[in-house]
C-alpha positions as a Markdown table, in Angstrom:
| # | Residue | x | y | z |
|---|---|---|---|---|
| 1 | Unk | 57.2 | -2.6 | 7.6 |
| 2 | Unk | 56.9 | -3.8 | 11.0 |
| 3 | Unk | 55.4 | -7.0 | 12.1 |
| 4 | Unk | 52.8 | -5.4 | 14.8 |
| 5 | Unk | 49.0 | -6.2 | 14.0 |
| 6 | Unk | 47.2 | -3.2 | 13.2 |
| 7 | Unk | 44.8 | -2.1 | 16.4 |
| 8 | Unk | 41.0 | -3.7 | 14.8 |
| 9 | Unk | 38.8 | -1.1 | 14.1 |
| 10 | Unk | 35.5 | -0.8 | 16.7 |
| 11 | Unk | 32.5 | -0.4 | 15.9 |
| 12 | Unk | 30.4 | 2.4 | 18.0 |
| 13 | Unk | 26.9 | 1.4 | 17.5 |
| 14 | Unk | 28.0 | -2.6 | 18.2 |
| 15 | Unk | 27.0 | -3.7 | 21.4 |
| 16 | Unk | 29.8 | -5.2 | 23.0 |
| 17 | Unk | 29.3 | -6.9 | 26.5 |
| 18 | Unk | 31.5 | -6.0 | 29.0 |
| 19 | Unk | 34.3 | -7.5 | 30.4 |
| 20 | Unk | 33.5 | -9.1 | 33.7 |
| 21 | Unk | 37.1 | -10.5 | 35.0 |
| 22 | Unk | 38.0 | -6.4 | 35.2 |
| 23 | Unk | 34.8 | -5.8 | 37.8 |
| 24 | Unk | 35.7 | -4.4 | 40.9 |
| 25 | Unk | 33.7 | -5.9 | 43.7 |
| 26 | Unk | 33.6 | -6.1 | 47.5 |
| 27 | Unk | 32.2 | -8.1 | 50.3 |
| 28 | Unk | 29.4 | -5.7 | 50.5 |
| 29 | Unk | 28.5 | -5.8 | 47.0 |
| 30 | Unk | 28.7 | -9.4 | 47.1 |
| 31 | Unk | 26.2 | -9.1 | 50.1 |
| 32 | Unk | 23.6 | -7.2 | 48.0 |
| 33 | Unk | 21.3 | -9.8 | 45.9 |
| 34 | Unk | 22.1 | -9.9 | 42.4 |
| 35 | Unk | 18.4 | -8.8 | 41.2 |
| 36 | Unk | 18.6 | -5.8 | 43.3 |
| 37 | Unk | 21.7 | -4.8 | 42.0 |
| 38 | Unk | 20.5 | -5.2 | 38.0 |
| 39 | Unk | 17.4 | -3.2 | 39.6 |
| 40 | Unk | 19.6 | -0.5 | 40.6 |
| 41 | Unk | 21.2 | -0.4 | 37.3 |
| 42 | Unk | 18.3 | 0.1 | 35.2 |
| 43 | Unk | 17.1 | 2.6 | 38.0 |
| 44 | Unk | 19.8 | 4.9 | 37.7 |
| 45 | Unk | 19.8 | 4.5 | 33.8 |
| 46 | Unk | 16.1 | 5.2 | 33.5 |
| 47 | Unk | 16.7 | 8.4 | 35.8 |
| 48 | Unk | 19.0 | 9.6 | 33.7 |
| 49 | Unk | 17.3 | 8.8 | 30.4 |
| 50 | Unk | 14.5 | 10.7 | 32.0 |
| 51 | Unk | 16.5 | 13.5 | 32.6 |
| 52 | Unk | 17.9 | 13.8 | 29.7 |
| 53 | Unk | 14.6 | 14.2 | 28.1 |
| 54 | Unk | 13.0 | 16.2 | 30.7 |
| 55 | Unk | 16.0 | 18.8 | 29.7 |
| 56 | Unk | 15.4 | 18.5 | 26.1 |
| 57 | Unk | 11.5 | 19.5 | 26.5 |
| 58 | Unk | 12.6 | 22.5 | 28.7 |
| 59 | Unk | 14.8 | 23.5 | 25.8 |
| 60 | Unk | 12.2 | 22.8 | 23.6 |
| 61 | Unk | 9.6 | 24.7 | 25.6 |
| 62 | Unk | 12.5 | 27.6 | 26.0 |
| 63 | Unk | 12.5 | 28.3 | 22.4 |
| 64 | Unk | 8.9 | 27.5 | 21.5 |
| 65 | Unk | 8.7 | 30.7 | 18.7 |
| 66 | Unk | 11.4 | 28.9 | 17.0 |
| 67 | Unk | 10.8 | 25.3 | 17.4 |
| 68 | Unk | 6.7 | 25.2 | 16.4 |
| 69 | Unk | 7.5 | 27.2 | 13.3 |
| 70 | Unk | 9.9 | 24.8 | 12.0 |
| 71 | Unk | 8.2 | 22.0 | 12.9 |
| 72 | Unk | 4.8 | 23.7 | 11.3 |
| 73 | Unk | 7.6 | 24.1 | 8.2 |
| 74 | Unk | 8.5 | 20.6 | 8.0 |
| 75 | Unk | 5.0 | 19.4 | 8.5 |
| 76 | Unk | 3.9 | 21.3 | 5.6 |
| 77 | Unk | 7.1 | 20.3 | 3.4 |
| 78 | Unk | 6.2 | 16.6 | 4.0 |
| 79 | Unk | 2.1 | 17.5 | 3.0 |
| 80 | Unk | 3.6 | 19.3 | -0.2 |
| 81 | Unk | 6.6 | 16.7 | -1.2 |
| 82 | Unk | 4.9 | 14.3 | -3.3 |
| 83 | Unk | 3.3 | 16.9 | -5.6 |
| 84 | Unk | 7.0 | 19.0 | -5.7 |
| 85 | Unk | 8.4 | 15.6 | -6.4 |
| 86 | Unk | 6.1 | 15.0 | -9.0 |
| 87 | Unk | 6.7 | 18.2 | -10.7 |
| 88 | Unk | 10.8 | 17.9 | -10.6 |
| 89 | Unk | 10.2 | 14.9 | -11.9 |
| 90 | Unk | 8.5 | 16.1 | -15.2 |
| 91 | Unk | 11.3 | 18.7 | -15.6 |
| 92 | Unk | 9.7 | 21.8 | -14.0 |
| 93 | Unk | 12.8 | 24.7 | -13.2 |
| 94 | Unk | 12.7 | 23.9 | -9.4 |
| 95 | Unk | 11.8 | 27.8 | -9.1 |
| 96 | Unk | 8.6 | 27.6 | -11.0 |
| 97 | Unk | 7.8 | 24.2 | -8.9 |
| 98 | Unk | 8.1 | 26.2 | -5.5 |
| 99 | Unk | 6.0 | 28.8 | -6.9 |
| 100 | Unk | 3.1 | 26.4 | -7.7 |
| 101 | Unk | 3.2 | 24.5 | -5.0 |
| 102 | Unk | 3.1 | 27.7 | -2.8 |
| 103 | Unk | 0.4 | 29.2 | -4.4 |
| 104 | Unk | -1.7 | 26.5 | -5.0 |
| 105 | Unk | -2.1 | 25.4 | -1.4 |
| 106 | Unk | -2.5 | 29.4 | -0.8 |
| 107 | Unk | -5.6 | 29.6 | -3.1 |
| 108 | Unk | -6.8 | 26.2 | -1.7 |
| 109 | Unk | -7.0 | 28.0 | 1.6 |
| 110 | Unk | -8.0 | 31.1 | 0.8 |
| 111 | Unk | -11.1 | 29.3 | -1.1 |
| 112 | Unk | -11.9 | 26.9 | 1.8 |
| 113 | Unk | -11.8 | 30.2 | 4.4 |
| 114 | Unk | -13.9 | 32.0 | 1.7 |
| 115 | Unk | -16.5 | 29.4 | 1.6 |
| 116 | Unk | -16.6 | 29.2 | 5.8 |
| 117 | Unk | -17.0 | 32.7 | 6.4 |
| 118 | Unk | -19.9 | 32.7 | 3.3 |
| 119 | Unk | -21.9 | 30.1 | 5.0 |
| 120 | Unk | -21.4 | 31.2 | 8.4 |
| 121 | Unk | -22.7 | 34.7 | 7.4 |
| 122 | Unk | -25.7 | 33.3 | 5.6 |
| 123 | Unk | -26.9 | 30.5 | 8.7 |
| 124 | Unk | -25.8 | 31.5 | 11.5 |
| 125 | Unk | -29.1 | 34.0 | 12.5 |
| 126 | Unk | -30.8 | 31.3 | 12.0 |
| 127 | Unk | -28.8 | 28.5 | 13.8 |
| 128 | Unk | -29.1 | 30.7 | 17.0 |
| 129 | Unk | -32.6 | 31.0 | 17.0 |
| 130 | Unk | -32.9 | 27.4 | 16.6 |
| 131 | Unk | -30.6 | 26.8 | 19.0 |
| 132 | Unk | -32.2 | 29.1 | 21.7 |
| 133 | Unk | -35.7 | 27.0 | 20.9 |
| 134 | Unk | -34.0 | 24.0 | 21.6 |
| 135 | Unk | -32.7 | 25.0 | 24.8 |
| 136 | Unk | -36.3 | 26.1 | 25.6 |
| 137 | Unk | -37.7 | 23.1 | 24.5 |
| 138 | Unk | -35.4 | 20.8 | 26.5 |
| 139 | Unk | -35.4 | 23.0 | 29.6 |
| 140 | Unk | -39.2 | 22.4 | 29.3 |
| 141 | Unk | -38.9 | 19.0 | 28.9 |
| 142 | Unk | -36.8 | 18.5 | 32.0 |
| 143 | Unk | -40.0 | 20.8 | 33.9 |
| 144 | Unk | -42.6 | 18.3 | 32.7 |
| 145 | Unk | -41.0 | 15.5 | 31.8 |
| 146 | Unk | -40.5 | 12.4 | 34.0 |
| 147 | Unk | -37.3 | 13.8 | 36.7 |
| 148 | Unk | -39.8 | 16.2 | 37.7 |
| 149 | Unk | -36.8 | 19.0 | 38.0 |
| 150 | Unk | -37.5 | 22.5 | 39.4 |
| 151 | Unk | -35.8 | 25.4 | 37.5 |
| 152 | Unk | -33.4 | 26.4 | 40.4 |
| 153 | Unk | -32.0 | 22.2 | 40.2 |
| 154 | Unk | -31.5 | 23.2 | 36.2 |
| 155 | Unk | -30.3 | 26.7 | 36.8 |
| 156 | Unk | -27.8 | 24.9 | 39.0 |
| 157 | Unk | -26.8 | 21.9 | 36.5 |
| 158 | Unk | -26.3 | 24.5 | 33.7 |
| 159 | Unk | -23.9 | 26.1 | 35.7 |
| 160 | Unk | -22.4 | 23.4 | 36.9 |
| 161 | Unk | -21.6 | 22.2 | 33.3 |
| 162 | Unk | -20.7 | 25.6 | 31.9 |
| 163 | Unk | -18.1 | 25.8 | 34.3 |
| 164 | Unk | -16.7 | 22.6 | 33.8 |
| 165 | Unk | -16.9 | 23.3 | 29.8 |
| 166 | Unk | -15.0 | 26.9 | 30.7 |
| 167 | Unk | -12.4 | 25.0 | 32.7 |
| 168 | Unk | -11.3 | 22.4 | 30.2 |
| 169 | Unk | -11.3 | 25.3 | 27.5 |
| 170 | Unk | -9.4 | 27.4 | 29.6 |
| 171 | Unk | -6.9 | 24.8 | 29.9 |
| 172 | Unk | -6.5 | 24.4 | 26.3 |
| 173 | Unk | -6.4 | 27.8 | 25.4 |
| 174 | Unk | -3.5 | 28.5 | 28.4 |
| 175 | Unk | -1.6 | 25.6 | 27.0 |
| 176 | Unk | -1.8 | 26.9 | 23.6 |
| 177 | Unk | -1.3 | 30.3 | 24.4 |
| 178 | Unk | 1.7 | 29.1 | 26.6 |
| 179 | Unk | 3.1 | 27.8 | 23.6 |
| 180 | Unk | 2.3 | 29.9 | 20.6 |
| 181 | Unk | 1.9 | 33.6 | 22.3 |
| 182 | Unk | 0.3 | 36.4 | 21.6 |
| 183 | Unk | -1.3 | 37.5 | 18.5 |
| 184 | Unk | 1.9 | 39.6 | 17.2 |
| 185 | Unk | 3.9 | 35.8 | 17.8 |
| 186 | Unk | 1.5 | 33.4 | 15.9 |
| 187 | Unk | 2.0 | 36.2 | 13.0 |
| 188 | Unk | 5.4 | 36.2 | 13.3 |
| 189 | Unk | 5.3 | 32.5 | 13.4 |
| 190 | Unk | 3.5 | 32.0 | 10.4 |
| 191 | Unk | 6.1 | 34.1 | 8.5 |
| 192 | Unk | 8.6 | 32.2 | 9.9 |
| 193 | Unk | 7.1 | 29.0 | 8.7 |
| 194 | Unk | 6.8 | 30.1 | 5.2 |
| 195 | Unk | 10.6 | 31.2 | 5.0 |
| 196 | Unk | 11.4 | 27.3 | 6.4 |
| 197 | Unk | 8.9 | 26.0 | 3.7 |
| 198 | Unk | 10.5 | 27.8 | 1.0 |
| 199 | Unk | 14.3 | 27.0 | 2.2 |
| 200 | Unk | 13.3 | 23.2 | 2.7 |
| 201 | Unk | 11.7 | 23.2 | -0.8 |
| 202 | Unk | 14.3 | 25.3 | -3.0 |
| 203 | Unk | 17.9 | 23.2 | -1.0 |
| 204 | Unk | 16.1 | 20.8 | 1.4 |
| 205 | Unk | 19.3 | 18.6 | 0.6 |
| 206 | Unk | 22.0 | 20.8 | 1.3 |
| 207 | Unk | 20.4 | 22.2 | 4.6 |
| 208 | Unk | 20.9 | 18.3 | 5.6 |
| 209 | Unk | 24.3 | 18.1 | 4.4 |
| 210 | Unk | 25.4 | 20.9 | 6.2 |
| 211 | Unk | 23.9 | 19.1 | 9.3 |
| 212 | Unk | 25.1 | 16.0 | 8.7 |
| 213 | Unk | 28.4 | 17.7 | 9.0 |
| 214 | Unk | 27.8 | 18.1 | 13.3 |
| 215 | Unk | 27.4 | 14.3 | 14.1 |
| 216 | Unk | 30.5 | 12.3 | 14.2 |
| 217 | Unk | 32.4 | 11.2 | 11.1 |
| 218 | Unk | 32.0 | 7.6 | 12.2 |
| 219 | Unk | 28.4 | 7.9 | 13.0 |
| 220 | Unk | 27.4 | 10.1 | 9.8 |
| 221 | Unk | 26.1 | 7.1 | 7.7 |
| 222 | Unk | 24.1 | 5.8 | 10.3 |
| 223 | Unk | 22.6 | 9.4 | 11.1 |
| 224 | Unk | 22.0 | 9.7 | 7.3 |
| 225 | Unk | 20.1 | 6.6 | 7.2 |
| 226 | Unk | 18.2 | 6.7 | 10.3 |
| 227 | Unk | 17.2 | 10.2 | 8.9 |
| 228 | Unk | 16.3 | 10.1 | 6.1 |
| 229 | Unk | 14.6 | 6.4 | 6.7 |
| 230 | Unk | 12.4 | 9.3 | 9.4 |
| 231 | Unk | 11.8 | 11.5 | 6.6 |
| 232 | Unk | 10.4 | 9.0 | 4.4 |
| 233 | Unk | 8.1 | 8.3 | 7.6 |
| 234 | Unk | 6.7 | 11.7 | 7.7 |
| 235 | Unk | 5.9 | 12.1 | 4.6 |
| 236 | Unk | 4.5 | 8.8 | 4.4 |
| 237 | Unk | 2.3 | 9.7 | 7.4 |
| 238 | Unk | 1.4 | 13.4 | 5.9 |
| 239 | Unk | 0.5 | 11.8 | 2.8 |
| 240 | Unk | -2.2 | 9.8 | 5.1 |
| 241 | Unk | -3.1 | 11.9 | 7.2 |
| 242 | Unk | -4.3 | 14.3 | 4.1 |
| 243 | Unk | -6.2 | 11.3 | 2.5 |
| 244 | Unk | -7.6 | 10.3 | 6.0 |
| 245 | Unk | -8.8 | 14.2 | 6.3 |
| 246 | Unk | -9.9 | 14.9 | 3.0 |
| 247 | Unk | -11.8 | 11.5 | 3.1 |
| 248 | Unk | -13.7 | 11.9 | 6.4 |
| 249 | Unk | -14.4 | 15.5 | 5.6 |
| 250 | Unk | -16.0 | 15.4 | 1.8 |
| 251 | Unk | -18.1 | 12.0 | 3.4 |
| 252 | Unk | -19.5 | 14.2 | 6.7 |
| 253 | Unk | -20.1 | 17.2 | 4.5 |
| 254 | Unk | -22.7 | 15.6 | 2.3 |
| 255 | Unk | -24.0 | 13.5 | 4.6 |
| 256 | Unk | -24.3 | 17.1 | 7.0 |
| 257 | Unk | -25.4 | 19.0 | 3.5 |
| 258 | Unk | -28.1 | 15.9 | 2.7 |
| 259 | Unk | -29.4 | 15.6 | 5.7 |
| 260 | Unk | -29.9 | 19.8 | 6.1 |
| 261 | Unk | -27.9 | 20.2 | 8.7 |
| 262 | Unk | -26.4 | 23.8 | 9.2 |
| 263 | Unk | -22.8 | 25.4 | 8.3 |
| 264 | Unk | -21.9 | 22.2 | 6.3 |
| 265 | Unk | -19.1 | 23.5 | 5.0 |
| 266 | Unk | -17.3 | 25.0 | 8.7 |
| 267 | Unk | -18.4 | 21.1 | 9.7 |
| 268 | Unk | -16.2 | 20.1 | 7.0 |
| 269 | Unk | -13.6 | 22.2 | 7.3 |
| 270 | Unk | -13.2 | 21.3 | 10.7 |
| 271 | Unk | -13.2 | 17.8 | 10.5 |
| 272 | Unk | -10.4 | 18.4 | 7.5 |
| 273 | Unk | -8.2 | 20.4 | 10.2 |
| 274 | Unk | -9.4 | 17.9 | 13.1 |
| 275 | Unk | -8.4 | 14.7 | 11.2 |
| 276 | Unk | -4.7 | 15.2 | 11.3 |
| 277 | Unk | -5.1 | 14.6 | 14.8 |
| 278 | Unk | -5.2 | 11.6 | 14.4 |
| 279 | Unk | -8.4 | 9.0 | 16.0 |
| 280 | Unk | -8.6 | 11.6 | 18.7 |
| 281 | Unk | -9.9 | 14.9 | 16.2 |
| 282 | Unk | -11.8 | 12.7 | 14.1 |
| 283 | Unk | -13.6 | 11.9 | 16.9 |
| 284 | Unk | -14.2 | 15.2 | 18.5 |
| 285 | Unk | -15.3 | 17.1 | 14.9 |
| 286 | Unk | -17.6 | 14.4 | 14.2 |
| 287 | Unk | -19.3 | 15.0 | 18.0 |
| 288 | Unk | -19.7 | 18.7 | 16.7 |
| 289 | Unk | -21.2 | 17.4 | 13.8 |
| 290 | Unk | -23.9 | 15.7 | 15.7 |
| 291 | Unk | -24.2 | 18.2 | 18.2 |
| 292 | Unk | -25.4 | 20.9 | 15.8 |
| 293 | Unk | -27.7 | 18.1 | 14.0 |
| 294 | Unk | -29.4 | 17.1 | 17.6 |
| 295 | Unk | -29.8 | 21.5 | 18.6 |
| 296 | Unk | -30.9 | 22.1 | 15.3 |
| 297 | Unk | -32.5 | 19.4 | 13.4 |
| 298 | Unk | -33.8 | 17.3 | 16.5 |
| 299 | Unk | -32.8 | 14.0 | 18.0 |
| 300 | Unk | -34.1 | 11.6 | 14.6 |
| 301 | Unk | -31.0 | 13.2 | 12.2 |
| 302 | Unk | -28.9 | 13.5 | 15.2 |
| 303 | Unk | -28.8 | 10.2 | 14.9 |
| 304 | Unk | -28.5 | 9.8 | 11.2 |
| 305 | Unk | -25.9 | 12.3 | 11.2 |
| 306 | Unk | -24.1 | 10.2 | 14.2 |
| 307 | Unk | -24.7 | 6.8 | 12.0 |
| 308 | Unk | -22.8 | 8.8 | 8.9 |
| 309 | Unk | -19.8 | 9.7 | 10.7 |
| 310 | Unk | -19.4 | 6.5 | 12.1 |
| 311 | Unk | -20.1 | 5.2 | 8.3 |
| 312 | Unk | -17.0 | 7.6 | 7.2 |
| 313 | Unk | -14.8 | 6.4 | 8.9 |
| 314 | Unk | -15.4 | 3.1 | 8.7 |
| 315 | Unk | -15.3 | 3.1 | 5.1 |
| 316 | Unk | -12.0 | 4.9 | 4.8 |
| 317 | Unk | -10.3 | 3.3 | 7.7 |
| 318 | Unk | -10.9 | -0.1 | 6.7 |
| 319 | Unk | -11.6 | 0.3 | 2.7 |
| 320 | Unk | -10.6 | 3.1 | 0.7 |
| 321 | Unk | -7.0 | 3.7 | 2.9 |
| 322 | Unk | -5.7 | -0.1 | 2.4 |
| 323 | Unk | -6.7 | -0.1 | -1.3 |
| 324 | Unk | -5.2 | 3.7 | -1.9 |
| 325 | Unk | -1.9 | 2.6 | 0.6 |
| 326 | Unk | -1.2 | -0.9 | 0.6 |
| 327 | Unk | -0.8 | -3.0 | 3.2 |
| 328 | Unk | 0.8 | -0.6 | 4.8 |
| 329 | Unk | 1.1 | -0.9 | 8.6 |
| 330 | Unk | -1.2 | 0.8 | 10.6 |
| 331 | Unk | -0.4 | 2.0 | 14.4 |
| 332 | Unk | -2.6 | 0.8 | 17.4 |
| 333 | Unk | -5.0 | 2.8 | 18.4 |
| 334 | Unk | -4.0 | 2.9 | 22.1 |
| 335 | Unk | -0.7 | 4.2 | 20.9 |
| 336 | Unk | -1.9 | 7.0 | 19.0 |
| 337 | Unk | -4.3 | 8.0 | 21.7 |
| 338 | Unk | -1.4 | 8.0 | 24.5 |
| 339 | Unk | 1.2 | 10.2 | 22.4 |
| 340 | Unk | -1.5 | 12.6 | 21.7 |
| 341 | Unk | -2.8 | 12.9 | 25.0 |
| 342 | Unk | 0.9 | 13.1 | 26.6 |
| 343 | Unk | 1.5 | 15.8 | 23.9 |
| 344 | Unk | -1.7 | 17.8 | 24.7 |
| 345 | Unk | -0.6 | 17.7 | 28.3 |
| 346 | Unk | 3.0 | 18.8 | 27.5 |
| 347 | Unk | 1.9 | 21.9 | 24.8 |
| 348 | Unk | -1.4 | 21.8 | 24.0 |
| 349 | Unk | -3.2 | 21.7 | 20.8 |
| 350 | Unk | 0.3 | 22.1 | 18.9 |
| 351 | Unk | 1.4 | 19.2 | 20.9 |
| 352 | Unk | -1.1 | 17.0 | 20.2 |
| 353 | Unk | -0.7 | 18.3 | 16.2 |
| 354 | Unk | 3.2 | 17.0 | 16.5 |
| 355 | Unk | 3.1 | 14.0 | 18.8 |
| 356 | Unk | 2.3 | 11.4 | 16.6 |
| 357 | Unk | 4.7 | 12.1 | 13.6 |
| 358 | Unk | 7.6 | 12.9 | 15.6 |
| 359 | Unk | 6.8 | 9.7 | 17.6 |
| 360 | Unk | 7.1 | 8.3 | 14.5 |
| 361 | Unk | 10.1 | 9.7 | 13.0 |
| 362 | Unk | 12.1 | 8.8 | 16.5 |
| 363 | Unk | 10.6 | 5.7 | 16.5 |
| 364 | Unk | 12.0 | 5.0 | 12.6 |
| 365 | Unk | 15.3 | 6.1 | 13.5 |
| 366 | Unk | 15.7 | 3.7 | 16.0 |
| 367 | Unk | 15.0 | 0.7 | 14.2 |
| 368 | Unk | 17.3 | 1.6 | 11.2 |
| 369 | Unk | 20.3 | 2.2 | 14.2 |
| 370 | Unk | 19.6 | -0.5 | 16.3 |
| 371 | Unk | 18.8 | -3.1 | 13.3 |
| 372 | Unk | 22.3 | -2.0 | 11.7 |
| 373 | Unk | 20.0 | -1.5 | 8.2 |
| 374 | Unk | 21.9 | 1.5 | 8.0 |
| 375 | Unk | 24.9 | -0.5 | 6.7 |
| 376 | Unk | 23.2 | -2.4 | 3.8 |
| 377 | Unk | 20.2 | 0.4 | 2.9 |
| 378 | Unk | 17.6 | -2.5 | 3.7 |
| 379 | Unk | 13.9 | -1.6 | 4.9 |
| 380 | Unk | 14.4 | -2.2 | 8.7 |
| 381 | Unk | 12.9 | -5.6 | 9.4 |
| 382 | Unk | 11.8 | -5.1 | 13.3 |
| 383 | Unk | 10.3 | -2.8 | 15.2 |
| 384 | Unk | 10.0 | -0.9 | 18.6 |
| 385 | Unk | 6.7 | 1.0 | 19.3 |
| 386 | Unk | 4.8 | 0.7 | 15.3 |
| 387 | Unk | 6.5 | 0.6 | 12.2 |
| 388 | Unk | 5.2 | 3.3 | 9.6 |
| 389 | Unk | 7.1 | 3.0 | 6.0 |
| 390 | Unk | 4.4 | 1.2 | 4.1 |
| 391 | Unk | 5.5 | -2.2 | 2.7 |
| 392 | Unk | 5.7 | -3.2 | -0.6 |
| 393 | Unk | 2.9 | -4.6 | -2.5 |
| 394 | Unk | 4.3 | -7.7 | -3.8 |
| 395 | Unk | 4.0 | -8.8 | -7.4 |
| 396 | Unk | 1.9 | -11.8 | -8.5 |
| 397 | Unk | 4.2 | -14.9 | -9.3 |
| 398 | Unk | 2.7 | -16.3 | -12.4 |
């Protein structure tokens, strides 16, 4: 055997600083102050960090009737893991677990459409004759009442504001039809994100395997954690995100149902689909909410339907969700607000729908690669932007 040491293995994810007696430097560097020079350095890094990402949302952009399916797939994968899990769990044949799941969260949409188009058919006549009296009544008001307005000032203002309306609907619905297409695509879309929601379901592992297989052997356990450290983070946050949903939508429904204010059900429906925006759709369905209680009930329930939204989500933000969850952690509300508005400026609704749980996911990843918990299997113990795997309830010491 020969006496040479054996080269020591290096670790690529360990930070190693580097070695300053090999740095080449001249009288002109030496010229340049030193904090300009670390400016430059984290200049030209951040450019080409932004780069880098600028050319990953192009790609994503490029292949948009791929990528929103799949992510629509996973999405509904996470929503639909804990009651699969359960099911494996209690020795269902994985077939007849797929099939349940699939059909059950078919009939619990085809019920909830039912029930929409029922009471949408039965009310609406009615809600637009109210609505054109209270139109009447408030254009009246602004006649007689105390701005003294003439009907050419209001003809003018109405405009105004319908055109405002028109352009900030218009640039939603060309965002959203930029990214999901025609009819004919959103169809095909939807097909597409079944097939992915039955593949993840029925060998959800061995699609990762096979993936795992394009990262580096060195960095395959670290990948591995890091994603599947994410995954438990989406599902953690779909899990929520339903409860959060299914919460503020049951409590505005009867409150909107009590209080006889019309198409209860569409209300609730669409606070439901609203909710898993998160802070941001909550807060817009509930504004619909009151809206149609001010047009057709008057401004009193208006404002009992505005004081039982704001009840609803009291109650299950700061309530029901840490006694159903734990202590788990909860991200700031600035944070949420800026993914999903920098997602509905990048791709519309279905950017808003996706910022905040791939946010998460990437945000997950990082901490379990930067931390090294991918070595030991440990809960990551810091964090960069929120941290989103609910903590453990600890047990009483007696």
């Amino acid at each position: 055997m020969s006496d040479e040491r054996r080269p020591r293995f290096r670790n690529p994810f360990r930070y190693t600083p580097p070695a300053t007696d090999r740095t080449v430097t001249t009288a002109a560097d030496e010229a340049i102050p030193f904090g300009l020079r670390v400016t430059a350095g984290y200049g030209w890094r951040m450019l080409v960090i932004a780069a880098v990402i600028g050319v990953f949302i192009w790609l994503v952009m490029l292949l948009k009737l791929l990528v929103i399916p799949l992510l629509v797939g996973i999405l509904v994968t996470a929503l639909l893991w804990p009651a699969f899990e359960l099911m494996l769990r209690a020795k269902f044949p994985r077939w007849l677990a797929i099939t349940l799941a699939l059909i059950g969260t078919l009939g619990i949409v085809t019920g909830l459409l039912w029930l929409v188009v029922w009471q949408i058919r039965e009310q609406l006549p009615d809600v637009q004759a109210k609505t054109a009296n209270a139109i009447e009544q408030f254009r009246q008001f602004l006649l007689d009442g105390p701005l003294h307005l003439t009907s050419q000032q209001i003809d003018e203002y109405i405009q105004q504001g319908f055109a405002l309306l028109n352009e900030q609907a218009s640039w939603l619905v060309n965002a959203g039809v930029a990214v999901t297409g025609t009819a004919a695509h959103v169809v095909t879309g939807a097909l597409l994100s079944l097939f992915i929601l039955i593949c993840l379901l029925a060998d959800g592992a061995g699609i990762w395997r096979w993936t795992l297989q394009l990262f580096p052997r060195k960095a395959r356990p670290a990948a591995d954690a890091a994603a599947r450290n994410g995954w438990a983070t989406i599902v953690n946050y779909a899990r929520t995100q339903a409860l959060v949903a299914a919460i503020d939508a049951i409590g505005i429904g009867i409150g909107a149902a009590l209080l006889g204010v019309p198409l209860a059900i569409p209300v609730a429906v669409l606070v439901f689909l609203g909710s898993f925006v998160p802070i941001v759709g909550a807060v817009l369905t509930g504004a619909i909410a009151v809206f149609l209680a001010l047009v057709y009930n008057g401004p009193l329930i208006a404002l009992a339907m505005l004081g039982v939204v704001l009840l609803v989500q009291q109650v299950e933000g700061h309530i029901l969700q840490p006694i159903l969850m734990g202590s788990a952690v909860k991200v700031h509300p600035l944070a949420v607000v800026l993914v999903v508005a920098g997602g509905a400026m990048i791709a519309g609704i279905p950017g808003a729908l996706f910022a905040v749980p791939l946010a998460a996911f990437i945000n997950v990843a990082a901490v379990t690669i930067s931390t090294g918990s991918w070595r030991t299997g440990e809960r990551p113990n810091a964090e960069l932007i929120w941290s989103t795997v609910p903590r453990e309830r600890q047990r009483r010491t007696r």
